[in-house]
N, CA, C and O of each residue as an XYZ file, in Angstrom:
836
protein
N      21.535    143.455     82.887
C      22.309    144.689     82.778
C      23.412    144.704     83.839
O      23.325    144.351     85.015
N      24.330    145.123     83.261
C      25.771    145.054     84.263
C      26.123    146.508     85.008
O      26.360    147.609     84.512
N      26.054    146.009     86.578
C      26.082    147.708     86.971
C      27.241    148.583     86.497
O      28.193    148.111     85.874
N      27.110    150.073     86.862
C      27.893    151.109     86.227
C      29.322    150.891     86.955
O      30.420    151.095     86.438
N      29.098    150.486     88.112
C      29.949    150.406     89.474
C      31.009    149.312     89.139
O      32.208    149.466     89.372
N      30.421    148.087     88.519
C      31.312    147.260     88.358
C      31.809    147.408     87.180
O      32.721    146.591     87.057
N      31.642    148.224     85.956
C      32.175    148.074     84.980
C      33.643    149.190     85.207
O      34.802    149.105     84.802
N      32.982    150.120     85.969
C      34.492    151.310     86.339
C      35.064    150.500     86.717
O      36.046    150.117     86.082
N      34.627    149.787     88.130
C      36.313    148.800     88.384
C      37.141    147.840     88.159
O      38.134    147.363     88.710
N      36.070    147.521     86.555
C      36.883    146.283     85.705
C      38.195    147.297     85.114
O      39.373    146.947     85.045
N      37.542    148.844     84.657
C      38.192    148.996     84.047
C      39.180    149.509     84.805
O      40.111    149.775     84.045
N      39.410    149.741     85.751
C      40.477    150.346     86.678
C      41.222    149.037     86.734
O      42.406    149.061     86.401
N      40.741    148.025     87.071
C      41.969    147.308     86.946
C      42.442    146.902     85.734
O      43.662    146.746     85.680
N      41.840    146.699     84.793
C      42.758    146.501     83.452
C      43.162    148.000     82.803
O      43.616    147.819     81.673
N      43.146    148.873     83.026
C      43.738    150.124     82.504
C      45.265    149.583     82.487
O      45.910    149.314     81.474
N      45.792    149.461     84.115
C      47.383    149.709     84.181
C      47.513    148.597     83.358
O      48.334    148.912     82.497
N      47.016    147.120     83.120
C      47.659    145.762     82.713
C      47.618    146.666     80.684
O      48.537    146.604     79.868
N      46.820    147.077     80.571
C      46.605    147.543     78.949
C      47.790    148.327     78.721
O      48.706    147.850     78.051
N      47.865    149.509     79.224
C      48.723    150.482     79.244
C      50.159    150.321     79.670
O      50.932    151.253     79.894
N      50.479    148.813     79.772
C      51.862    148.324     79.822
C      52.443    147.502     78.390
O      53.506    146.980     78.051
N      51.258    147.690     77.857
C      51.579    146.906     76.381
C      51.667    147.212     75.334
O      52.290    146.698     74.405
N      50.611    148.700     75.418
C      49.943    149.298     74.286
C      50.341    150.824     74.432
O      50.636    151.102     75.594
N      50.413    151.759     73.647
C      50.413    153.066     73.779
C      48.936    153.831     73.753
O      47.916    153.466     73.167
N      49.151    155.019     74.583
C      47.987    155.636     74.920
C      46.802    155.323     74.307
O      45.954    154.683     74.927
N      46.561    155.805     72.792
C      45.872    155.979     71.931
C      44.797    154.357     71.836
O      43.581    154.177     71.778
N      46.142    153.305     71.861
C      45.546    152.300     71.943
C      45.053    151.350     73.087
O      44.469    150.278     72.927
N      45.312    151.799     73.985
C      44.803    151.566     75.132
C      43.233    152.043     75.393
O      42.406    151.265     75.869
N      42.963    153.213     75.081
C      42.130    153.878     75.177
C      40.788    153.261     74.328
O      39.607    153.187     74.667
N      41.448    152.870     73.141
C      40.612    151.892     72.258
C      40.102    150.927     72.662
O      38.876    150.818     72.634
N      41.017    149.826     73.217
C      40.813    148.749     74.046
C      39.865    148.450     75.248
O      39.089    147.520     75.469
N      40.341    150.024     76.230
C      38.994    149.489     77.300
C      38.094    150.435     76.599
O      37.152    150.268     77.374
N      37.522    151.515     75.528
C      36.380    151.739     74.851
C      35.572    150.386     74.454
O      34.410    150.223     74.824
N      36.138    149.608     73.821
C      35.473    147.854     73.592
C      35.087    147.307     74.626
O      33.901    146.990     74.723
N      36.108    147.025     75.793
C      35.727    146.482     76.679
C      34.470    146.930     76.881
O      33.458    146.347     76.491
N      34.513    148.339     77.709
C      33.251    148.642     78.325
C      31.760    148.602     77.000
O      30.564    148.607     77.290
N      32.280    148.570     75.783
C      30.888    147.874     74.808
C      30.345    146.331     74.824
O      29.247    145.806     74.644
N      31.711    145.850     75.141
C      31.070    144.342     75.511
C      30.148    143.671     76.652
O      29.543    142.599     76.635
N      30.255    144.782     77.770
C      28.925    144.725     78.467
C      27.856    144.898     77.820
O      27.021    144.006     77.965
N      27.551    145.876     77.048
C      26.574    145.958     76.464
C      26.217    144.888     75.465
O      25.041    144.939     75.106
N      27.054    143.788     74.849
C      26.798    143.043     74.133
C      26.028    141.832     74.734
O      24.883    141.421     74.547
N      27.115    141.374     75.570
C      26.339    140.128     76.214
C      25.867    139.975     77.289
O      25.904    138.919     77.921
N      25.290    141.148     77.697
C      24.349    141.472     79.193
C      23.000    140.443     78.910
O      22.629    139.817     79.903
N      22.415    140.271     77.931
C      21.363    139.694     77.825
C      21.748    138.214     78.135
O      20.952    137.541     78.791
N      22.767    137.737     77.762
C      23.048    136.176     78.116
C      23.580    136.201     79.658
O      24.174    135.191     80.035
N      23.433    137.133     80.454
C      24.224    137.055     81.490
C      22.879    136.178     82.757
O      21.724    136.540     82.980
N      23.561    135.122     83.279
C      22.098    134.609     84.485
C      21.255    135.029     85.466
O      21.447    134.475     86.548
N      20.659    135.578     85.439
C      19.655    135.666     86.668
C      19.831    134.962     88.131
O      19.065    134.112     88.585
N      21.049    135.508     88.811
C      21.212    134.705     90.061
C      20.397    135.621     91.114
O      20.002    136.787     91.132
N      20.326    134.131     92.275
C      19.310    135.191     93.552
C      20.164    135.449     94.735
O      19.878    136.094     95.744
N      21.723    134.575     94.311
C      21.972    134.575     95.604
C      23.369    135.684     95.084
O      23.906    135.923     94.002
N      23.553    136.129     96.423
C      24.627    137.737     96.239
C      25.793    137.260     95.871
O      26.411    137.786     94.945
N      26.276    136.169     96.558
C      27.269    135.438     96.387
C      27.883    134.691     95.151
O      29.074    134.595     94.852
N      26.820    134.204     94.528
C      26.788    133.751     93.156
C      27.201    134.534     92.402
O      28.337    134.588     91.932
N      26.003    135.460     92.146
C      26.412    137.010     91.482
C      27.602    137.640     91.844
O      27.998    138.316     90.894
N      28.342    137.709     92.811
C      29.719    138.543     92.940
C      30.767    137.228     92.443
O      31.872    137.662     92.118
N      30.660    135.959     92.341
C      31.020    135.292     91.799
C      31.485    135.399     90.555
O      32.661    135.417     90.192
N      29.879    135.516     89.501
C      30.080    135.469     87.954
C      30.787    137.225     87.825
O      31.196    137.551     86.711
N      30.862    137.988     88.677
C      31.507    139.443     88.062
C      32.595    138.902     87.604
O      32.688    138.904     86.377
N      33.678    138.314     88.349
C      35.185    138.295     87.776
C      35.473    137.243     86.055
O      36.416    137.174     85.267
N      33.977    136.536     86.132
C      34.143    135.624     84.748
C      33.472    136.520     83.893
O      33.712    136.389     82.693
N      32.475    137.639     84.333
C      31.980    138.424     83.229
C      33.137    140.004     83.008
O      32.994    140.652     81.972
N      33.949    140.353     83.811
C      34.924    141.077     83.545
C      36.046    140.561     82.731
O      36.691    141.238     81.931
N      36.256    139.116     83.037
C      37.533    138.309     82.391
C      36.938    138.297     80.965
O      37.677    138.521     80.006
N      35.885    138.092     80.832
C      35.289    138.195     79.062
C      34.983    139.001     78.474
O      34.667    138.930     77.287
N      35.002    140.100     79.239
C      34.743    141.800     78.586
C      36.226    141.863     77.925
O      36.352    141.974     76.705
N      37.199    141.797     78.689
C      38.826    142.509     77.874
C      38.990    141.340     77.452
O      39.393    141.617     76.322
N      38.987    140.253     77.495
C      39.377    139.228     76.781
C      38.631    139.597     75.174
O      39.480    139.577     74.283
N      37.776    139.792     74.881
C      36.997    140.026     73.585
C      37.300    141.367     73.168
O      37.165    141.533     71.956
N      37.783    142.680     74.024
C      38.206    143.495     74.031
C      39.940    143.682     72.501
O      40.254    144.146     71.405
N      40.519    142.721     73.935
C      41.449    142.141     73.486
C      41.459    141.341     71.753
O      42.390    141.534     70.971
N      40.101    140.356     71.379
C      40.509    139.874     70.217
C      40.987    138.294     70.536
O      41.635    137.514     69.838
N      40.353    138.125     71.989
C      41.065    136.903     72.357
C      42.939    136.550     72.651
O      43.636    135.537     72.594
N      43.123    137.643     72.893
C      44.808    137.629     73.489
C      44.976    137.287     75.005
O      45.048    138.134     75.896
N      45.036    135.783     75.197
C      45.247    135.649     76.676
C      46.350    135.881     76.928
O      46.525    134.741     77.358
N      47.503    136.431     77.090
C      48.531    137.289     77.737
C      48.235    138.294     78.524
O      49.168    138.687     79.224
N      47.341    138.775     78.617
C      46.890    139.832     79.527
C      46.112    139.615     80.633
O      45.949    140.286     81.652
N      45.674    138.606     80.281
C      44.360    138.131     81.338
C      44.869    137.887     82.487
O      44.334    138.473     83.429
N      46.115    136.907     82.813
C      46.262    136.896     84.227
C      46.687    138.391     85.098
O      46.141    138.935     86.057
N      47.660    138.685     84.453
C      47.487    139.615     85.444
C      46.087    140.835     85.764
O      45.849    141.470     86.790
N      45.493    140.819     84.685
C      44.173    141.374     85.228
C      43.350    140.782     85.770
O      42.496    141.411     86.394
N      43.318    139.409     85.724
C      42.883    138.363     87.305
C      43.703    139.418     88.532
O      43.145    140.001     89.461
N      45.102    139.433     88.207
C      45.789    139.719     89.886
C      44.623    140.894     90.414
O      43.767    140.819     91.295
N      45.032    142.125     89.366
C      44.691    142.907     90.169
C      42.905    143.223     90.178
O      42.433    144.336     90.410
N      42.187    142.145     89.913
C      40.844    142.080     90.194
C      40.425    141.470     91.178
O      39.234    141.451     91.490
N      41.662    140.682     92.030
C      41.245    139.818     92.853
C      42.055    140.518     94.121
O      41.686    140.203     95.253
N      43.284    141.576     93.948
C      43.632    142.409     94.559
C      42.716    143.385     95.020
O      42.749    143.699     96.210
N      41.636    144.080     93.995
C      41.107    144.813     94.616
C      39.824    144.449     94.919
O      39.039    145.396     94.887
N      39.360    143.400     95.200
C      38.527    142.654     96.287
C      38.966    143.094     98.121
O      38.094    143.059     98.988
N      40.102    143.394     98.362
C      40.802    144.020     99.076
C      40.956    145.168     99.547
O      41.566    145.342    100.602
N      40.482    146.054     98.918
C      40.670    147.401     98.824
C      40.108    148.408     99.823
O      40.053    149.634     99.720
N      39.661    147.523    100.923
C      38.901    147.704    102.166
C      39.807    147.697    103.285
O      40.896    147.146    103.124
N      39.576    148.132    104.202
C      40.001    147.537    105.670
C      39.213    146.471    106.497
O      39.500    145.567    107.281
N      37.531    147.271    105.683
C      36.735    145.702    106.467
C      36.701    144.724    106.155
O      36.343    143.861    106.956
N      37.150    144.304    104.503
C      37.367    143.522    103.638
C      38.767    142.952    104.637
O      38.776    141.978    105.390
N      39.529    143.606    104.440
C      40.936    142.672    104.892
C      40.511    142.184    106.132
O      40.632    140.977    106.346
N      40.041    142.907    106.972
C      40.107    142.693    108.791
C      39.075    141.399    108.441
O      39.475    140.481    109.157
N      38.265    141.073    107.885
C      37.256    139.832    107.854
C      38.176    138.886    107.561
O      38.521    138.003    108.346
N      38.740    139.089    106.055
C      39.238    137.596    105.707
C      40.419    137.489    106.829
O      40.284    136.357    107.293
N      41.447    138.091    107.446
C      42.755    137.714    108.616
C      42.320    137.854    109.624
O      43.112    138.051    110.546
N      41.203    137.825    109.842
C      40.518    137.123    111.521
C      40.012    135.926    111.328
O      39.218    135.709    110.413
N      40.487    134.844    112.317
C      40.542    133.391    111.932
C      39.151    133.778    112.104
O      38.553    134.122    111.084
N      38.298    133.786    113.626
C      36.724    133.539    113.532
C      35.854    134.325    112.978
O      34.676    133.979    113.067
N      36.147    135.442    112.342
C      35.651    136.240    111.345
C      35.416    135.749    109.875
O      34.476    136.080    109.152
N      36.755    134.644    109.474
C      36.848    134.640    108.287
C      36.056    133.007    108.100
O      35.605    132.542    107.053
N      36.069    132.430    109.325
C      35.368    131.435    108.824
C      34.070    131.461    109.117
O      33.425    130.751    108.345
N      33.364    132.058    110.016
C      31.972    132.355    110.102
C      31.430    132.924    108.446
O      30.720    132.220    107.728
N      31.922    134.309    108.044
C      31.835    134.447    106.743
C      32.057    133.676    105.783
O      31.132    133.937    105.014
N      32.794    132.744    105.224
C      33.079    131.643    104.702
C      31.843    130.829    104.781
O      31.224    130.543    103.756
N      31.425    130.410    106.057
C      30.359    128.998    106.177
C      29.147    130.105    106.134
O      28.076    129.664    106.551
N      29.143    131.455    105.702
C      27.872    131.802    105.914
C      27.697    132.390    104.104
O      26.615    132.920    103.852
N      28.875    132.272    102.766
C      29.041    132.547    101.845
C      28.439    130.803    101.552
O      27.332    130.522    101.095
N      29.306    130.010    101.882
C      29.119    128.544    101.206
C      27.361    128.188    101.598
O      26.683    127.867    100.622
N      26.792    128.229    102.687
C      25.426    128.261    102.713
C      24.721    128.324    102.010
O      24.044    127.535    101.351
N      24.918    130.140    102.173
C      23.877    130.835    100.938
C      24.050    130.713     99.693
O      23.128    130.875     98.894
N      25.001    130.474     99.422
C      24.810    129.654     97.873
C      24.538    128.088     97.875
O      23.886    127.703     96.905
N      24.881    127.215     98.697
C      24.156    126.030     98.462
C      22.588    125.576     99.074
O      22.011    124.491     99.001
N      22.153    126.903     99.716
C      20.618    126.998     99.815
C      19.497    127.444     98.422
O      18.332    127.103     98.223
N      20.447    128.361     97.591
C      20.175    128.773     96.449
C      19.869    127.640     95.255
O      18.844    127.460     94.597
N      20.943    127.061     95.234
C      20.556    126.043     94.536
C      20.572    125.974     92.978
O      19.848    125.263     92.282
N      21.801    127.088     92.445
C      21.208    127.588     91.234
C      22.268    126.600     89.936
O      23.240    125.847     90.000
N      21.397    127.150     88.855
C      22.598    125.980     88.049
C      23.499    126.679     87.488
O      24.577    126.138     87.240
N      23.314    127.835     87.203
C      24.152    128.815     87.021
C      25.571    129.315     87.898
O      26.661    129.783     87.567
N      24.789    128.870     89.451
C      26.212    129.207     90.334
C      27.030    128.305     90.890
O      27.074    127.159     90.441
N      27.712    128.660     91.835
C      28.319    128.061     92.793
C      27.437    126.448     93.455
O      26.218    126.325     93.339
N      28.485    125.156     94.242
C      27.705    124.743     95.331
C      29.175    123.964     95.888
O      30.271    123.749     95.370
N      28.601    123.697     97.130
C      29.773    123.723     97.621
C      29.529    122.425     99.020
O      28.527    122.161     99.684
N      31.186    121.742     99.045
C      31.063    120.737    100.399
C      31.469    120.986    101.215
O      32.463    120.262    101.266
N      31.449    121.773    102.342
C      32.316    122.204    103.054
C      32.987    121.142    104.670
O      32.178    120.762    105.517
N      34.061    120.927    104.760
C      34.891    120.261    105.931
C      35.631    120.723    106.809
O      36.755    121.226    106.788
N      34.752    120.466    107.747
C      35.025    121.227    109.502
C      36.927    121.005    109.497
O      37.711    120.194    109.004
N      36.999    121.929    110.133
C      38.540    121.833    110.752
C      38.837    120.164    111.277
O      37.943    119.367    111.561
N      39.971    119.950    111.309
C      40.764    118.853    111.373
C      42.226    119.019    111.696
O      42.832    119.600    110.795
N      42.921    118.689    112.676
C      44.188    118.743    113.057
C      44.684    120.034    112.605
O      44.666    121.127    113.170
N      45.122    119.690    111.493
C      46.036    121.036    110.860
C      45.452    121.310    109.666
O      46.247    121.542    108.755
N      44.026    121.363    109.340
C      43.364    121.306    108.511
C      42.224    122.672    109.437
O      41.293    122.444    110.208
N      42.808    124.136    108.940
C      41.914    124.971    109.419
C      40.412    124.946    108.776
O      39.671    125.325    109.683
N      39.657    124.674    107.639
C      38.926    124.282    107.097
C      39.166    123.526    105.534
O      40.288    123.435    105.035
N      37.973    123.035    104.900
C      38.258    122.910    103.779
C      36.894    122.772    102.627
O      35.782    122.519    103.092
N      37.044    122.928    101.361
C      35.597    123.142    100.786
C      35.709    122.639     99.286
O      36.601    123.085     98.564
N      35.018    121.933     98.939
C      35.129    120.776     97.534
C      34.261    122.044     96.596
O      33.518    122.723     97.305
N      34.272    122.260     95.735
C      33.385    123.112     94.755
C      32.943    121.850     93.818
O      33.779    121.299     93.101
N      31.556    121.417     93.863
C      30.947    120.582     93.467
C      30.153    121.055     91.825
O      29.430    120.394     91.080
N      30.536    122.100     91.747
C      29.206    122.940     90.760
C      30.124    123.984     90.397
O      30.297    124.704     91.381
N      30.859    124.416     89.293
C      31.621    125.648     89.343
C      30.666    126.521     88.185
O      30.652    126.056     87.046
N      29.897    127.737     88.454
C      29.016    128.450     87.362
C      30.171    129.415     86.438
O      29.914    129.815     85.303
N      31.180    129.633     86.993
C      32.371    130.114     85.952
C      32.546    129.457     84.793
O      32.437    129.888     83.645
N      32.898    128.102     85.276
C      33.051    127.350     84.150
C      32.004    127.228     83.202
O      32.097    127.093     81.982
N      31.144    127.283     83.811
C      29.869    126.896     82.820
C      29.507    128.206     82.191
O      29.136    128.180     81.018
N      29.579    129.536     82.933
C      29.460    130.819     81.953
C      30.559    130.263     80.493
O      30.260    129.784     79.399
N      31.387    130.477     80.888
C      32.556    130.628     80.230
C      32.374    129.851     78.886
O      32.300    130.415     77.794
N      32.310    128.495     79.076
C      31.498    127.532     77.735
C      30.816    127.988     77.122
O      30.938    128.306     75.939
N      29.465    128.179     78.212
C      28.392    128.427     77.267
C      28.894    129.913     76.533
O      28.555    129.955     75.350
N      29.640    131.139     77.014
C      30.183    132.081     76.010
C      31.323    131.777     75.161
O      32.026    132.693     74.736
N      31.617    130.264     74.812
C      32.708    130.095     73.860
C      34.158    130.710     74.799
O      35.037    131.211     74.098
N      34.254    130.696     75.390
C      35.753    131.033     76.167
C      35.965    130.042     77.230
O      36.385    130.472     78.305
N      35.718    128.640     77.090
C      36.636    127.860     78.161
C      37.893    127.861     78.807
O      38.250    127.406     79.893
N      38.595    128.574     77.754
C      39.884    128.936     77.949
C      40.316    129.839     79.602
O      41.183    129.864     80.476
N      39.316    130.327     79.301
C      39.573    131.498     80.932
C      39.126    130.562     81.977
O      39.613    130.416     83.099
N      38.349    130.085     81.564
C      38.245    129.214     83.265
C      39.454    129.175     84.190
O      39.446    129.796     85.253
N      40.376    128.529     83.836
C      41.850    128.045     84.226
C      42.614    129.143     84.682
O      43.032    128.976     85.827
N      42.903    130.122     84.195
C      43.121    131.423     84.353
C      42.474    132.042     85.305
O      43.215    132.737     86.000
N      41.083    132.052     85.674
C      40.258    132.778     86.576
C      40.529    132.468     88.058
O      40.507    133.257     89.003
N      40.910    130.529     88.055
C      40.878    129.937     88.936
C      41.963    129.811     89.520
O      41.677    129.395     90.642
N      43.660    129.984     89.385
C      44.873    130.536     89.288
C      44.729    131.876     90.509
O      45.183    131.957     91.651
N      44.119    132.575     89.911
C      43.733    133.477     90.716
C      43.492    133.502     92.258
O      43.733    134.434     93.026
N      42.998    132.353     92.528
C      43.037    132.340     93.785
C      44.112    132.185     94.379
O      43.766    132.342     95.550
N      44.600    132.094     94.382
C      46.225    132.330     94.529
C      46.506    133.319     95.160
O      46.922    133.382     96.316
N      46.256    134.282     94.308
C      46.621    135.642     94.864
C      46.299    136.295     96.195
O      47.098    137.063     96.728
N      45.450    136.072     96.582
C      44.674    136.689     97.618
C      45.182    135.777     98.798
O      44.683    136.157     99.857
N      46.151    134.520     98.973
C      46.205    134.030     99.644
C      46.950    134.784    101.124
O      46.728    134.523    102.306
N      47.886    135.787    100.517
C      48.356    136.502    101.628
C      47.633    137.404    102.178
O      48.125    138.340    102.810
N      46.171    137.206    101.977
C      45.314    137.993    102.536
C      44.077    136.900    103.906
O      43.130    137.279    104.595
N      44.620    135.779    103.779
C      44.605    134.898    104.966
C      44.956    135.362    106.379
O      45.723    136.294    106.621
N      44.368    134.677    107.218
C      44.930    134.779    108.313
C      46.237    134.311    108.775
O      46.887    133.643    107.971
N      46.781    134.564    110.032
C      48.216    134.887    109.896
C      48.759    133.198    110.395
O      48.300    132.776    111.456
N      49.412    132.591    109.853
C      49.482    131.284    109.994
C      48.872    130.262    109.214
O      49.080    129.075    109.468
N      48.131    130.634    108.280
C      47.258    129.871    107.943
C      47.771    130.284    105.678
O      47.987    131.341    105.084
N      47.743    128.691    105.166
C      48.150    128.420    104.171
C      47.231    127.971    102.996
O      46.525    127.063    103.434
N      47.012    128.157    102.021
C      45.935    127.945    100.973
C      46.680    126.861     99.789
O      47.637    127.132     99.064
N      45.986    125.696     99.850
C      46.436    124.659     98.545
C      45.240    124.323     98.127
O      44.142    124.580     98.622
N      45.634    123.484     96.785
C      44.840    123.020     96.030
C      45.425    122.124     94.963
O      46.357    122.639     94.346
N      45.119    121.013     94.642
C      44.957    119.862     93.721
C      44.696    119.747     92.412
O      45.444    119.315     91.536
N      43.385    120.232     92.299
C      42.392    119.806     91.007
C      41.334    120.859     90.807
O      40.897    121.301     91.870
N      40.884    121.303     89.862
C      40.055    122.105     89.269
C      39.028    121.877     88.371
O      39.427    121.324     87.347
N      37.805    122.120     88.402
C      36.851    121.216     87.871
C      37.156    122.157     85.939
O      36.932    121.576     84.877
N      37.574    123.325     86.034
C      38.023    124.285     84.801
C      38.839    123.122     83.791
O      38.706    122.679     82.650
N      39.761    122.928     84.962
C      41.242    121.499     83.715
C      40.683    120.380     84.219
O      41.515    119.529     84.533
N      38.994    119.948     84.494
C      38.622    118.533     83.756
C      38.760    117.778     85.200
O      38.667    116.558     85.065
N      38.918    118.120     86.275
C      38.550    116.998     87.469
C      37.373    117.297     87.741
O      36.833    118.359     87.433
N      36.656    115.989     88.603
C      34.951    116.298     88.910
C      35.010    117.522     89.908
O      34.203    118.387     89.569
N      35.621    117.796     90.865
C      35.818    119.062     91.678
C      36.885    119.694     91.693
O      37.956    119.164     91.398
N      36.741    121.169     92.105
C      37.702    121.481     93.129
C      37.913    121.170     94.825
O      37.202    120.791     95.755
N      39.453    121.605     94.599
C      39.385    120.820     96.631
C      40.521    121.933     96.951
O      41.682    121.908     96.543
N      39.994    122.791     97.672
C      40.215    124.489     98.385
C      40.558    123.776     99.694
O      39.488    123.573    100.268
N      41.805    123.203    100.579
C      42.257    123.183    101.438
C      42.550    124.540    102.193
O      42.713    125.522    101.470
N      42.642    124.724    103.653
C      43.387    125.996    104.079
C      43.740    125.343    105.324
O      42.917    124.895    106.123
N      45.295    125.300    105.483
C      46.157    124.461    106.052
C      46.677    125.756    107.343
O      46.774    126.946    107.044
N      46.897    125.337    108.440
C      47.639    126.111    109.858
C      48.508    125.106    109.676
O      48.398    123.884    109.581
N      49.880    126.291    109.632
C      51.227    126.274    109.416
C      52.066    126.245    110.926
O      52.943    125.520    111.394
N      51.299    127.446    111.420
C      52.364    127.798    112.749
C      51.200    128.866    113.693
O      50.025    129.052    113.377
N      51.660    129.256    114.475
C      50.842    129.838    115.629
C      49.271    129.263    115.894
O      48.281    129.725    115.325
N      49.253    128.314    116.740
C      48.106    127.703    116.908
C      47.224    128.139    118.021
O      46.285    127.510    118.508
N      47.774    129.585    118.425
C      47.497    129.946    119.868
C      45.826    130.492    119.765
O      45.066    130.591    120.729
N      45.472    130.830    118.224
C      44.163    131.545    118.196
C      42.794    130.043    117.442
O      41.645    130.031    116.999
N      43.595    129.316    117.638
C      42.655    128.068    116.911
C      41.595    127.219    117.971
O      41.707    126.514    118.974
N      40.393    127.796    117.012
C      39.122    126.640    117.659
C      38.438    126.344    116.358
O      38.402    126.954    115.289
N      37.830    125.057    116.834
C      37.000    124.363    116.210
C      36.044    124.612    115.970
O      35.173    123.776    116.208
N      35.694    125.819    115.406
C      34.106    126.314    115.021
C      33.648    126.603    114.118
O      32.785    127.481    114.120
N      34.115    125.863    112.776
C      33.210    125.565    111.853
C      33.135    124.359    111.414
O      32.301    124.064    110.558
């Protein structure tokens, strides 16, 4: 069962992306479906133990609520990635964690952990690589459970889309510090490889993760 909590703020963020396309009436229609498609495929949804995992699969089980909503119209989807991954944000303690360098990587190596202590096949697992020169950290995604929701619900398609996403949030980094990436296990490489590169001001940098 999908909480009440997360389904309001799927729909808060796809309201404005709907209601730029569609007129009232039909908008209104649209996230009415959405929020039924929780109810549809809650039963196929995984049994994760770890928190992390689970806040994981929300954004692939929100991306497949309006996507089916939708009728399968991916034109809409990214930007309701943006602003789902925008309002991951919507905090001050949220922001102040991720743009504090030793805040954000303690949390980081204490997210990648607990999911690769978990162990699940459903979620996340992860390689993570200590800082290096100008290499503020870095983390291989060995196991992506998005992708694998996503298949097993017939929508591979969003994978790629979901993962794009990270993107967004990058200006929510710490201050100096740059987010790349390569390859995606979604478009068919064996991993992802989540670099986070120091650009400039090196005055707050240690080696502690």
């Amino acid at each position: 069962m999908v909480a009440q909590k997360q389904i309001h703020r799927a729909l808060k963020f796809a309201r404005p992306v709907v209601a730029a396309h569609f007129d009232a009436h039909a908008t209104r229609v649209i996230l009415t479906k959405m929020r039924v498609q929780y109810q549809i495929f809650s039963s196929d949804l995984p049994q994760l133990k770890s928190p992390f995992n689970h806040v994981t699969l929300k954004i692939a089980v929100d991306t497949l609520a309006l996507y089916r909503a939708l009728r399968t119209n991916l034109a809409l989807i990214p930007p309701f990635i943006d602003n789902w991954m925008e309002g991951q944000f919507d905090s001050w303690v949220a922001r102040k964690v991720f743009a504090q360098p030793t805040l954000h990587r303690l949390y980081r190596r204490w997210w990648f952990g607990n999911v690769n202590r978990a162990d699940e096949a459903s979620g996340q697992r992860f390689e993570l690589l200590p800082s290096d020169g100008d290499l503020f950290y870095g983390v291989n995604v060995t196991h992506c459970g998005i992708v694998r929701f996503f298949t097993r619900m017939g929508a591979p398609e969003l994978a790629p889309l979901v993962c794009r996403g990270d993107f967004t949030i990058q200006k929510y980094l710490p201050p100096g510090v740059t987010f790349a990436r390569s390859q995606v296990i979604a478009e068919g490489a064996p991993y992802c490889d989540f670099r986070y590169y120091i650009t400039k001001d090196r005055g707050w940098f240690c080696s502690c993760i």
